[in-house]
C-alpha positions as CSV (number, residue, x, y, z in Angstrom):
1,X,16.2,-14.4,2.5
2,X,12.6,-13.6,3.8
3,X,9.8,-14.8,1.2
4,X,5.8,-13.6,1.2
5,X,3.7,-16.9,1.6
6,X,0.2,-15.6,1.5
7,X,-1.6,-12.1,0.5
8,X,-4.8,-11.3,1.9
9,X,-6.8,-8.3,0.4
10,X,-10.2,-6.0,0.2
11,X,-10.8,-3.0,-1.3
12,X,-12.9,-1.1,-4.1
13,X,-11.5,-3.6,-6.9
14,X,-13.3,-6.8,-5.4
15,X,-13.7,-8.8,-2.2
16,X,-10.2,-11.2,-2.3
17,X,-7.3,-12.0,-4.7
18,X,-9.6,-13.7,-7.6
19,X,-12.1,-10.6,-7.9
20,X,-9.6,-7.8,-7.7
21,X,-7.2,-9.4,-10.0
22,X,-10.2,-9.9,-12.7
23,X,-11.3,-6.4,-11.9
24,X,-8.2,-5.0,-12.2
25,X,-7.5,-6.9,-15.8
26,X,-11.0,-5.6,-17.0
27,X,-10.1,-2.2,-16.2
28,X,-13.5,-1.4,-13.3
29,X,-13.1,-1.0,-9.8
30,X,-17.2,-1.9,-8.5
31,X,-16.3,0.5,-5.2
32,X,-15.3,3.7,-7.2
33,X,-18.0,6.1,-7.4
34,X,-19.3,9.3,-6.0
35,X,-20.4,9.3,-2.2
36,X,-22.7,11.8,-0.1
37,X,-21.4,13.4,3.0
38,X,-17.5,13.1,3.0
39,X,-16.4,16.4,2.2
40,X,-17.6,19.5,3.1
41,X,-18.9,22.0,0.5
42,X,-19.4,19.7,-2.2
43,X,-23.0,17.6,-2.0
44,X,-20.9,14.4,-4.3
45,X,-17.1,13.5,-4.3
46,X,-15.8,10.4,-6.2
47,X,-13.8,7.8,-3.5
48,X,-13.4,4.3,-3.8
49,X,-15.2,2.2,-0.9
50,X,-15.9,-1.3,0.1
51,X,-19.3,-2.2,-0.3
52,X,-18.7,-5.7,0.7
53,X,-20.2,-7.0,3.3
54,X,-17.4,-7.0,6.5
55,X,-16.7,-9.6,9.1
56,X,-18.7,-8.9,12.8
57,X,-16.4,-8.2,15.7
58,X,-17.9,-9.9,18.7
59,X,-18.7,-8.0,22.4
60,X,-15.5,-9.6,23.8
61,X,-13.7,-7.5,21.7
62,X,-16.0,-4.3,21.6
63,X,-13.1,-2.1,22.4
64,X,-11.3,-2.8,19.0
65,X,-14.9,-2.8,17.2
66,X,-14.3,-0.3,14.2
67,X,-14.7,-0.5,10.3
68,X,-10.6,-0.8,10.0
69,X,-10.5,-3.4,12.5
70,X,-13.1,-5.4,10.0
71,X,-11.3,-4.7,6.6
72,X,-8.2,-6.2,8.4
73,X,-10.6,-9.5,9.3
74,X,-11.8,-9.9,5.9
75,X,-8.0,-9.6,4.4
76,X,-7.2,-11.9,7.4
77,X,-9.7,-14.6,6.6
78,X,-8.0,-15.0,3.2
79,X,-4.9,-16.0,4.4
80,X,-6.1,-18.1,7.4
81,X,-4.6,-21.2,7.0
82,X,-0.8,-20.1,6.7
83,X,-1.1,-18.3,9.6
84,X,-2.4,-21.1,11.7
85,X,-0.1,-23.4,9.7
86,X,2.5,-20.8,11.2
87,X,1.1,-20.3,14.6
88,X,1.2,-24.3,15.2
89,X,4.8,-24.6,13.9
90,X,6.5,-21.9,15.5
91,X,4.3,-20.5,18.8
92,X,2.6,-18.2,19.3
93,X,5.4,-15.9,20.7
94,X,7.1,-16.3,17.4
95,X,4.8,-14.4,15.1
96,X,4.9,-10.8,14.9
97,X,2.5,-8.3,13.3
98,X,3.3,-5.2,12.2
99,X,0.6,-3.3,10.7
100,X,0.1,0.3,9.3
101,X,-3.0,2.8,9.5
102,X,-3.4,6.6,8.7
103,X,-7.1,6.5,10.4
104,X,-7.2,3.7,12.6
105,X,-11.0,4.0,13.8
106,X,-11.0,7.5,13.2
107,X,-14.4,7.5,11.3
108,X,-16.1,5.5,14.6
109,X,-14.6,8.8,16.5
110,X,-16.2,11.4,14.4
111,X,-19.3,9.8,14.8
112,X,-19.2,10.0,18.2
113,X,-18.4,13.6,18.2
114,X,-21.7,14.6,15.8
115,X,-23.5,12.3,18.3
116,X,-22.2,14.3,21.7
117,X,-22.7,17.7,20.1
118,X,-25.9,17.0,19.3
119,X,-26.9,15.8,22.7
120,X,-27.5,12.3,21.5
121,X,-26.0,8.6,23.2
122,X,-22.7,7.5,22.1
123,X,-22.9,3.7,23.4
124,X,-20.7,2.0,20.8
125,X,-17.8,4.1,20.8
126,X,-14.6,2.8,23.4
127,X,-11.7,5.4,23.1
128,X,-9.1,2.1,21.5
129,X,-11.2,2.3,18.5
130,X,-9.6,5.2,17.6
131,X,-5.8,5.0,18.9
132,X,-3.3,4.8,15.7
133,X,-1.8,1.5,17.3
134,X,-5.0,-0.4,17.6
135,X,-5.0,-2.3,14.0
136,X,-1.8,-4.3,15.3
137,X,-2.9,-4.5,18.8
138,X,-6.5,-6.3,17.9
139,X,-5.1,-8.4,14.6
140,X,-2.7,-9.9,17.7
141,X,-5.0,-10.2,20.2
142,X,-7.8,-11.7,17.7
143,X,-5.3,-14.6,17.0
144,X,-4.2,-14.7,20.5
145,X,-0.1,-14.5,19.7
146,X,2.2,-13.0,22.0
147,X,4.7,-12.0,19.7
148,X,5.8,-8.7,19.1
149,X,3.2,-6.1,17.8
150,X,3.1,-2.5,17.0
151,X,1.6,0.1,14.0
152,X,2.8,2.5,12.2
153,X,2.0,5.6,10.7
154,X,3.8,7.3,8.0
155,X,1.2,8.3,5.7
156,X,1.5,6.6,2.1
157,X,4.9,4.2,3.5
158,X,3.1,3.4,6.6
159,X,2.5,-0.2,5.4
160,X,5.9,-0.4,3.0
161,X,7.2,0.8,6.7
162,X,5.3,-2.4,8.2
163,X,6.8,-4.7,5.4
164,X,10.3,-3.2,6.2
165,X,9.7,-3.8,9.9
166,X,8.7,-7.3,9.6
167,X,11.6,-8.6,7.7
168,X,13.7,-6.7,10.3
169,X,12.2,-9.0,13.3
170,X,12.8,-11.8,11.4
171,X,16.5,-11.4,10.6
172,X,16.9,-9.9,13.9
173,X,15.5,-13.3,15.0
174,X,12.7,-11.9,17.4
175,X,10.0,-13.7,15.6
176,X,10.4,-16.8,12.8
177,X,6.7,-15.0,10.8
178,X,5.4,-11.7,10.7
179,X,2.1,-10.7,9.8
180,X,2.2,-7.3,7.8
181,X,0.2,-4.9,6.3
182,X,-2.1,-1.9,6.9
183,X,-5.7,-0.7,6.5
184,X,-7.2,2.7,6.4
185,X,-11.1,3.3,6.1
186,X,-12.8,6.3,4.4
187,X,-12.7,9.4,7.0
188,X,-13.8,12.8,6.8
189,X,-10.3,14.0,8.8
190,X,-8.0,12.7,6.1
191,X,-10.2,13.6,3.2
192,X,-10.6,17.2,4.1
193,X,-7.3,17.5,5.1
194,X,-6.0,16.6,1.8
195,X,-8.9,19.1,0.2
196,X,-7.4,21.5,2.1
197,X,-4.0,21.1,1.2
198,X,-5.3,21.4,-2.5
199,X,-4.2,17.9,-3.3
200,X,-7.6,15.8,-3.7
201,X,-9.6,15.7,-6.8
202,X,-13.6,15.1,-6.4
203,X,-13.6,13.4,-9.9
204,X,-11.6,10.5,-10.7
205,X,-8.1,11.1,-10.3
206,X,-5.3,11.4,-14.0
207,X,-2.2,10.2,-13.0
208,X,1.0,12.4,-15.1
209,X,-1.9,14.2,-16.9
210,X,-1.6,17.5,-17.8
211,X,-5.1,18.2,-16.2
212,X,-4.4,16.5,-12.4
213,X,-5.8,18.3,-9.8
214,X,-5.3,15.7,-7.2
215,X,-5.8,11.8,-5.4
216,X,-8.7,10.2,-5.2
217,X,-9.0,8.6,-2.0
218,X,-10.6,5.2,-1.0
219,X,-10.3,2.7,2.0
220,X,-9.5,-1.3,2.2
221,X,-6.7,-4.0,3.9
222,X,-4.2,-5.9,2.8
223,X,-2.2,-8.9,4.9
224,X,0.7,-10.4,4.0
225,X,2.9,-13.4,5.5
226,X,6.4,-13.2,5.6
227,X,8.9,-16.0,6.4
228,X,11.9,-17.4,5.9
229,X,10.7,-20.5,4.5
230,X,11.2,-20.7,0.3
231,X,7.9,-19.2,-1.1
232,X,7.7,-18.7,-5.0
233,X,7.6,-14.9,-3.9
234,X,10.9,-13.2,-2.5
235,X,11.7,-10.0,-0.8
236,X,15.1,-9.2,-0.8
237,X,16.2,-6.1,0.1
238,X,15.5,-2.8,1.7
239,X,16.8,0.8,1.8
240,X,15.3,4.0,3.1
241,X,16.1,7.6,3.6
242,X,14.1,10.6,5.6
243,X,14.5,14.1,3.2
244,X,12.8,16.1,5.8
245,X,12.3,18.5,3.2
246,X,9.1,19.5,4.1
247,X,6.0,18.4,6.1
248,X,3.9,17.7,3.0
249,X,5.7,18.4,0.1
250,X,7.9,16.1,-2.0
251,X,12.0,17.1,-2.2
252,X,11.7,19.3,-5.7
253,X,14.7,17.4,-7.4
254,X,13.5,14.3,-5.6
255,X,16.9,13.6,-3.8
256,X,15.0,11.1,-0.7
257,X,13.5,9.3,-3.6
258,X,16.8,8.7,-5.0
259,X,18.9,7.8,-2.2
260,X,16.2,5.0,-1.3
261,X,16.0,3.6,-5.3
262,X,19.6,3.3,-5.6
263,X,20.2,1.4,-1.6
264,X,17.4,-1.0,-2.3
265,X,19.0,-1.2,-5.9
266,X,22.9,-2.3,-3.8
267,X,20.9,-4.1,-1.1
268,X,19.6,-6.7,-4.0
269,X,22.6,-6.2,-5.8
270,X,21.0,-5.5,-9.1
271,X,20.8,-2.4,-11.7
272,X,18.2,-0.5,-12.7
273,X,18.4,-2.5,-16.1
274,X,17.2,-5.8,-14.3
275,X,14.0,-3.7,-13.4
276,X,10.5,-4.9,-15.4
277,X,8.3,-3.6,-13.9
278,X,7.7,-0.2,-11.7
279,X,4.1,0.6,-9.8
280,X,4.4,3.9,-9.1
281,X,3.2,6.0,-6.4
282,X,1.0,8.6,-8.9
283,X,-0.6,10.4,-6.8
284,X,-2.0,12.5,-9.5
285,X,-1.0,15.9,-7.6
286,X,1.3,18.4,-9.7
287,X,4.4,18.0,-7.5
288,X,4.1,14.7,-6.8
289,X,3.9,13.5,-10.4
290,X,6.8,16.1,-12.0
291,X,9.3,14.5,-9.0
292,X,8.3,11.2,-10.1
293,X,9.0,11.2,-13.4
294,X,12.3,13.3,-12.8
295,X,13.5,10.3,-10.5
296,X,12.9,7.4,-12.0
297,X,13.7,8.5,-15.3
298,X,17.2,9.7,-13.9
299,X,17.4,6.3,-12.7
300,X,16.3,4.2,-15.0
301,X,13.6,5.0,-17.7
302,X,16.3,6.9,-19.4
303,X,19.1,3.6,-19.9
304,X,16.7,1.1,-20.5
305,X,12.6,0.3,-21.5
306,X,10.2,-0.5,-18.8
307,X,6.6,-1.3,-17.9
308,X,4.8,0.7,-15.9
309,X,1.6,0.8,-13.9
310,X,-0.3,3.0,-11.2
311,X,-2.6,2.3,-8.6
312,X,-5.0,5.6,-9.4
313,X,-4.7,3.8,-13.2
314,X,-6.4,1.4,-12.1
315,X,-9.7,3.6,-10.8
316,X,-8.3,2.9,-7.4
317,X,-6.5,4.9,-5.2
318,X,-6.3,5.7,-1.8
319,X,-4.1,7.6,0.8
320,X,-2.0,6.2,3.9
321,X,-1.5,2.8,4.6
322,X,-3.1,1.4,2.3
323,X,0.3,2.1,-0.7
324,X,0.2,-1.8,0.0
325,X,-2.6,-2.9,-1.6
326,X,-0.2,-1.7,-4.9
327,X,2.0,-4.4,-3.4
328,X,0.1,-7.1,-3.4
329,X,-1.5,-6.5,-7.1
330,X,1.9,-6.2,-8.4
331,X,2.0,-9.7,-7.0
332,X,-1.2,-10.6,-8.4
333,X,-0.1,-9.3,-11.7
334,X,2.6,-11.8,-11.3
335,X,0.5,-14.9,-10.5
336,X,-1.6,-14.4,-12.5
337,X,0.0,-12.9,-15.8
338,X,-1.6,-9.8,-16.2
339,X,-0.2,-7.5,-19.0
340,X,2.4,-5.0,-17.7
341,X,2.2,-2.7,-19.9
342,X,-1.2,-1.4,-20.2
343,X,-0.6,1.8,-19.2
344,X,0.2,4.4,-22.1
345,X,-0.4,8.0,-22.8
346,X,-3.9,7.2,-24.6
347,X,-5.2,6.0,-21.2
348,X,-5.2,9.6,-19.6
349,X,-7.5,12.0,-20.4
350,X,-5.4,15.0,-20.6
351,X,-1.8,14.8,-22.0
352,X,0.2,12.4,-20.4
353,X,3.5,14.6,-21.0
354,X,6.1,13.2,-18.0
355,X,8.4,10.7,-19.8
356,X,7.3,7.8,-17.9
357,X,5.6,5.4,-20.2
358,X,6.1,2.8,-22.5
359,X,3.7,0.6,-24.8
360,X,5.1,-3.0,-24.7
361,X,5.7,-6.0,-22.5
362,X,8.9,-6.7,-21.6
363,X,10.4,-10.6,-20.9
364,X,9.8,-11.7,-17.2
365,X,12.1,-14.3,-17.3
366,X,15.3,-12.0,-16.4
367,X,13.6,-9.0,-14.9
368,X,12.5,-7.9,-11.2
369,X,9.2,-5.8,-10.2
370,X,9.9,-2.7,-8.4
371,X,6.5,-0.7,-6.3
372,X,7.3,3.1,-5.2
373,X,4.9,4.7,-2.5
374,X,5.9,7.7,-0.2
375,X,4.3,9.7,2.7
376,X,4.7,13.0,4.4
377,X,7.6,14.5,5.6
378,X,10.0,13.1,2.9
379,X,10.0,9.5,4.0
380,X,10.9,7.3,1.2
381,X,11.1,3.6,0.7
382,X,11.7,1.8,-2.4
383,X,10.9,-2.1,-2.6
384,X,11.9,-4.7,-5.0
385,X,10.7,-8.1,-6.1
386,X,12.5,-10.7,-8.7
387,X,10.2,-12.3,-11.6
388,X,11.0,-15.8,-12.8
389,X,14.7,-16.5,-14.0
390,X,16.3,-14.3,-11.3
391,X,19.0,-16.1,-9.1
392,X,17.9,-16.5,-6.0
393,X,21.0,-14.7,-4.2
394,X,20.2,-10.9,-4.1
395,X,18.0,-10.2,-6.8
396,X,15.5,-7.7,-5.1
397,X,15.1,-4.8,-2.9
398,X,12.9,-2.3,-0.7
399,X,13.4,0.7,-0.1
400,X,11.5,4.2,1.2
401,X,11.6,7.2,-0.8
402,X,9.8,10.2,0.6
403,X,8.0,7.7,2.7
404,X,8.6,6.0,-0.6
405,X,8.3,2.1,-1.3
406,X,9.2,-0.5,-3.7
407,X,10.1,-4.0,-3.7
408,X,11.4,-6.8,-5.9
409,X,9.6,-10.4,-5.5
410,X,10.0,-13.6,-7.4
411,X,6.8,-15.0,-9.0
């Protein structure tokens, strides 16, 4: 069984674990307002930054010197100790990190393109800032392992793909730790991209409203260390599937979605009725949501009552890599008892009218958390994590829907 020993995060919520997890019961996100000069055509859009101040990269490692590079030091620093505590048990050979990124140091190369153009010195930029594997490569070098390492990038799953990966090396026995995670930062490419493909919404985003018009996108990091060691936090089980319906459309009966809920559902070898707790992907775009709600109330919502939340809820949302900062508030939510259920039909502004919600807190003592995220291309993974009274023996799962992800972990 593979167990999550420390979670490290940042993002427009707060600086660490204590301030996003008070931020987050008190219903702000400090980092969530409208910014100048992201997308083009509209003067103000509303994304959710980190106005923190970030961790310096020094000259020796100027190559890797980007703002996603920093996020991931500033979730790094938080979890510190376990990982040295991990480095000095096991070598440095045996800890992996497997990271994933939708921008990498994409912003740093824009700017250096609007600098060139416009005939002006480009000094800072080093072509590694921007290479999608780069988050991995520097996080390893920065700690000086030699361990396996690699990133990837699957849009929304990228880091639920990282998680997935990391439990894989360990079973597989190539490394006793990983390191996983992911971190995107705010970048004109993605952002107009997604205007583009009508899916982004320059006001704050209304998750299974019947006025969405699209994500709200933000930036951050999160780190987590997984081992083999018992940890009061589990992660049990995985499944996965690859729809290929389309490049950047969901499967319209959701079929990905469903074939990765119900493997991580036999991998932990429980039923949907042990499920407590969902945090769903919401991405707040028309297909996404309709699919949504069709799945998991074909799977679940239907036979039994559970709690729901969602990351764009929470005035904080953000595309790529970054589904795993869902992940680790679920597990915040855990530690530190924050109310399940506080998302109803009253806290949309439009009519919340997919079936999806409920207004009451069920037990925790014989129920498992469950997180969703998926990315383009119809990969899905589908994640599970046990809460307190759950066996140890398989009592969680992960899987990817649609690049789709949830997992079960034991508070």
């Amino acid at each position: 069984m593979i167990f999550i020993s420390a979670v490290g995060m940042i993002n427009a919520l707060g600086r660490d674990n204590d301030e996003i997890a008070a931020n987050l019961a008190r219903g702000i996100a400090p980092g969530m307002r409208p910014r100048e000069g992201w997308l083009q055509g509209h003067p103000q859009a509303i994304f959710a930054g980190v106005d923190a101040e970030l961790p310096a990269i020094h000259d020796t490692f100027r190559d890797h010197r980007s703002r996603n590079n920093q996020l991931l030091l500033a979730a790094l620093a938080q979890i510190q100790p376990q990982v040295d505590r991990a480095i000095a048990r096991y070598g440095r050979a045996r800890v992996a990190v497997v990271l994933g990124t939708s921008t990498s140091g994409l912003d740093e190369g824009d700017v250096h393109v609007n600098l060139t153009l416009n005939g002006k010195a480009s000094e800072a930029w080093r072509y590694p800032q921007q290479e999608l594997g780069d988050p991995s490569r520097f996080l390893s070098r920065w700690l000086a392992l030699d361990g396996p390492a690699y990133t990837l990038s699957t849009a929304c799953s990228s880091s639920a793909r990282a998680i997935i990966s990391g439990r894989r090396l360990i079973e597989a026995g190539l490394a006793d730790v990983a390191i996983v995670g992911g971190a995107d930062t705010l970048s004109r490419m993605p952002i107009n991209g997604f205007h583009s493909l009508e899916s982004l919404s320059t006001t704050q985003c209304q998750p299974f409203s019947r006025d969405r018009s699209g994500i709200t996108i933000g930036e951050g990091a999160a780190l987590m260390l997984l081992t083999r060691e018992p940890q009061p936090i589990a992660l049990l089980g995985i499944g996965e599937s690859s729809d290929a319906w389309h490049i950047s459309a969901p499967h319209p009966q959701g079929e990905g979605a469903m074939r990765a809920i119900q493997q991580a559902l036999d991998d932990a070898g429980i039923t949907p009725e042990q499920v407590g707790y969902i945090n769903l992907h919401g991405t707040a775009t028309r297909l996404n949501d309709q699919i949504e709600a069709r799945v998991l109330n074909a799977i679940c919502c239907y036979r039994h009552r559970i709690s729901v939340s969602l990351r764009r809820m929470t005035r904080y949302r953000r595309a790529g890599s970054l589904n795993i900062r869902s992940r680790c508030r679920g597990q915040l939510s855990c530690r530190t008892l924050l109310p399940l259920a506080a998302i109803t039909p009253a806290s949309c502004s439009g009519e919340c009218h997919e079936p999806l919600f409920i207004t009451r807190q069920l037990p925790a003592a014989r129920r498992a958390d469950a997180a969703a995220g998926r990315g383009r291309g119809g990969d899905c993974r589908h994640r599970h994590l046990p809460r307190r009274g759950l066996t140890r023996q398989r009592s969680g799962a992960i899987s990817r829907y649609q690049r789709r992800s949830s997992r079960l972990v034991r508070p």
